[in-house]
C-alpha positions in Angstrom: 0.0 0.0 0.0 2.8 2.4 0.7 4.7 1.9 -2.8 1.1 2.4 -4.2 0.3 5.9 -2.7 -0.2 8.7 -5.1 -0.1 5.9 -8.3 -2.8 5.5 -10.5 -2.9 1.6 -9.1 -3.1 3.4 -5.7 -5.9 1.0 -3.3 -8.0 2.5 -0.4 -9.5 0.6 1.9 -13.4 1.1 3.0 -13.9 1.1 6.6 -17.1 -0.8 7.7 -20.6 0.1 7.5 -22.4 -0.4 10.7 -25.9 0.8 11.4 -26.4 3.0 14.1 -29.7 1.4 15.8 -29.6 4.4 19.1 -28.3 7.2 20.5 -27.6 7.5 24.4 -27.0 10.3 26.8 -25.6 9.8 29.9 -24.9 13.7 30.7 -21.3 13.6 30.9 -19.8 15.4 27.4 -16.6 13.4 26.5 -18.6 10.2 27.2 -21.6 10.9 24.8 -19.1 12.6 22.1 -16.4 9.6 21.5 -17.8 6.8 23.2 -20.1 4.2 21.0 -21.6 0.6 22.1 -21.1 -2.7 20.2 -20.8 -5.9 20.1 -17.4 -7.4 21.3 -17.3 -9.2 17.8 -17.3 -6.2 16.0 -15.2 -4.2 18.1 -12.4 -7.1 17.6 -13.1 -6.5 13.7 -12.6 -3.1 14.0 -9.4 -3.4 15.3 -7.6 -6.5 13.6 -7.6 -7.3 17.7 -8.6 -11.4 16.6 -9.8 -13.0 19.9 -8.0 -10.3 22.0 -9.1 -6.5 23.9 -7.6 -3.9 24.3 -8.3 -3.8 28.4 -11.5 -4.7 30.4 -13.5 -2.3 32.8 -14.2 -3.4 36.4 -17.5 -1.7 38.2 -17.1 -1.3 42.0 -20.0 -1.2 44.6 -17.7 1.9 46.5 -16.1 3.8 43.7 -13.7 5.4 46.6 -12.2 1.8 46.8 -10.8 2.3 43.4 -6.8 2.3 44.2 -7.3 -0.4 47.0 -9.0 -2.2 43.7 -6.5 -1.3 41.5 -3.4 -2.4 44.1 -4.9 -6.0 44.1 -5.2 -5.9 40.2 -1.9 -5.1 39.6 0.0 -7.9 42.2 -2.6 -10.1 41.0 -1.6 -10.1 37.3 1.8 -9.0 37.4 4.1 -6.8 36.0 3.3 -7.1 31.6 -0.5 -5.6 33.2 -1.1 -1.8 33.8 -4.8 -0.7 36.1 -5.8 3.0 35.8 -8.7 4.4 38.0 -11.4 6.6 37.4 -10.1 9.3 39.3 -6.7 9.1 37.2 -8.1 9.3 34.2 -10.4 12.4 35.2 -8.0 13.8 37.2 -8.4 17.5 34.9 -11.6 17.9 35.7 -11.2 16.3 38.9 -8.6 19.1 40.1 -10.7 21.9 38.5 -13.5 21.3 40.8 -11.0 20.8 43.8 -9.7 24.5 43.1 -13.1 26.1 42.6 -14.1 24.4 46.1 -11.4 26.0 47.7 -11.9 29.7 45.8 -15.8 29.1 46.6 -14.3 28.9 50.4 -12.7 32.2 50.5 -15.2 33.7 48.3 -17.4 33.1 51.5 -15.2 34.2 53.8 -14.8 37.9 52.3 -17.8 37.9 52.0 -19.3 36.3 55.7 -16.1 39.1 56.0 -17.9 42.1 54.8 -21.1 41.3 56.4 -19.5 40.9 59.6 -17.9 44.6 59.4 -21.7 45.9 58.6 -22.8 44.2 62.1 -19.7 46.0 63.8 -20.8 49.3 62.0 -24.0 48.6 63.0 -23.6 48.0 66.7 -20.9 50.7 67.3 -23.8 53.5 65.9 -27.0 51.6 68.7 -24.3 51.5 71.3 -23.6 55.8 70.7 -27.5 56.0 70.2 -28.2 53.9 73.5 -25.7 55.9 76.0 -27.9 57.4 78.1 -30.0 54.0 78.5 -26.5 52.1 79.1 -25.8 54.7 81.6 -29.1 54.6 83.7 -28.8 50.4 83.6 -25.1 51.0 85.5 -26.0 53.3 87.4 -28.9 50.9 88.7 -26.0 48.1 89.4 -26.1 46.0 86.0 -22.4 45.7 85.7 -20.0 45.7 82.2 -20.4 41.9 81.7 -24.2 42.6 81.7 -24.0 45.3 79.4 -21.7 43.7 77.4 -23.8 40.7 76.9 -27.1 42.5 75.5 -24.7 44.1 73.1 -23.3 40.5 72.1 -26.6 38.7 72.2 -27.9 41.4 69.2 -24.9 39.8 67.0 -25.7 36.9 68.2 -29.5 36.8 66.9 -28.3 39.1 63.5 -25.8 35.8 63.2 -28.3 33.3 63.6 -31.2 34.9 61.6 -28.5 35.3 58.7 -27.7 31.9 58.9 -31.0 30.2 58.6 -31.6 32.5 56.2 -28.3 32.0 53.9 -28.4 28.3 54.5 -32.8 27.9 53.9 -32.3 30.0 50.2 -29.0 28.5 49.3 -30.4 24.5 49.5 -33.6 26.1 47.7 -31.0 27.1 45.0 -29.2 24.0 44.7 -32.4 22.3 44.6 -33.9 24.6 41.7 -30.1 25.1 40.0 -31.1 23.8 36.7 -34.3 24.6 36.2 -33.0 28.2 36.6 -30.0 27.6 33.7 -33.0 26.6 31.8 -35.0 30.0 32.4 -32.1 31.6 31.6 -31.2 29.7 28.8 -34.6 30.8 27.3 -34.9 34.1 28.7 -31.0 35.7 27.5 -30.6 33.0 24.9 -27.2 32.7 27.3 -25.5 29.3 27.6 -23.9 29.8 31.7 -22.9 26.5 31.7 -22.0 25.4 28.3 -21.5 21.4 28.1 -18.8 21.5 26.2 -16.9 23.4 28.4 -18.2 21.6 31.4 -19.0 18.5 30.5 -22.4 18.2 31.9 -25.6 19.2 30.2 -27.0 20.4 33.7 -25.3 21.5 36.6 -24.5 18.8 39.2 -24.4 19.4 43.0 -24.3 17.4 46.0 -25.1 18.6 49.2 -22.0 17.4 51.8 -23.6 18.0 55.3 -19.7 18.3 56.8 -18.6 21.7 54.4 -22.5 23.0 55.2 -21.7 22.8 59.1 -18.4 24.7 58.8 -19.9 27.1 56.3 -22.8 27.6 59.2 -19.9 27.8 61.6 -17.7 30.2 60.4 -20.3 32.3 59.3 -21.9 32.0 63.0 -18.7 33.0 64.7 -17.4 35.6 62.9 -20.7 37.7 62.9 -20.4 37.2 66.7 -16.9 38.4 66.6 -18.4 41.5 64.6 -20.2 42.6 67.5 -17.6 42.0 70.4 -15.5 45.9 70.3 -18.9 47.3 70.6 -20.2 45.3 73.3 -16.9 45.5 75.1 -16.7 49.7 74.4 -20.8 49.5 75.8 -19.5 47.4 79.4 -16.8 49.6 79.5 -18.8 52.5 79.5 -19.2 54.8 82.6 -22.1 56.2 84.5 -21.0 59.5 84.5 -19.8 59.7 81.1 -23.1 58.5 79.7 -25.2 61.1 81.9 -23.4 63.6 81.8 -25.5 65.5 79.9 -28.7 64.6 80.0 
């Protein structure tokens, strides 16, 4: 075939027609754009591969298990055998999504940040407004720690209604994700999460209860720590001072 190229006595050869009887979609891009289902008797046609495969695919119960898996594989067949993993082979993706966790973490914290700086703003102006109540309540005996705790306990209920109220509209979100892309899809004519970018046709999302609990946390304890100068200046605060002239 090679001393034949560009002659007039030059031979192609046809591939094989094969009919295509279905089209599936399992909603992962590279998988529906270069994977195709046949028979192993055609597949070994295809290839000149004679009774042989190119490799064979083992399903696990626990896909976590995979190198444990792939450990036994390999001293089980010996050195002339190579075992790749899932995670190996998706490894790209896989470290994409690892780095947009970990930027979606201290997106959050400015953020939690920012909101937590509006409570301190927030608290120093009621604590200049409420002087001459903070000075009759010490000079009827409540003492600093007193003081300082109503001041705290404000955070502390702006921290918890901001919680519940971030954590009841952001599993609403997950929840109703993809019909949203779709509104908006249809709305702007806008493709936000194109699949061939992605790899999905719709966005996926699991809910871990362990990152939602530090999330909660976090957020929890640093609007608290918004409000501790000016519930420490309001404790600190003498009778005098605050009646002075009233």
């Amino acid at each position: 075939m090679q001393k034949l190229r560009g002659t007039a006595n030059e031979e192609g050869i046809l591939p094989n027609d094969y009919t295509v009887t279905g089209i599936f979609n399992v909603g992962y891009f590279d998988y529906d754009a270069n994977v195709i289902c046949t028979s192993l008797e055609n597949a070994q046609e295809l290839y000149n591969l004679n009774d042989g495969v190119h490799g064979l695919l083992v399903m696990l119960n626990d896909p976590y298990q995979a190198d444990e898996v792939r450990q036994q594989l390999l001293q089980t067949l010996g050195p002339n055998f190579y075992a790749t993993t899932w995670m190996e082979e998706n490894s790209a993706i896989l470290s994409a999504l690892v780095v947009e966790k970990n930027m979606m973490f201290y997106l959050l914290f400015f953020i939690v940040l920012v909101a937590a700086l509006c409570i301190l703003s927030a608290q120093i102006t009621f604590v200049v407004q409420k002087t001459r109540e903070i000075g009759m309540l010490k000079a009827l005996g409540a003492t600093n720690l007193q003081i300082s705790g109503i001041f705290l306990s404000q955070s502390a209920i702006i921290g918890v209604l901001g919680v519940l109220a971030g954590l009841g509209f952001g599993i609403l979100a997950v929840d109703y994700r993809n019909e949203f892309l779709e509104f908006m899809r249809h709305a702007t004519g806008w493709e936000l999460f194109p699949e061939s970018v992605y790899g999905f046709n719709q966005l996926p999302a699991i809910i871990s209860a362990h990152d939602v609990a530090i999330i909660c946390g976090c957020s929890f304890v640093i609007c608290i720590l918004g409000g501790v100068i000016p519930a420490f200046r309001a404790g600190r605060l003498k009778p005098v001072e605050a009646l002075r002239y009233e």
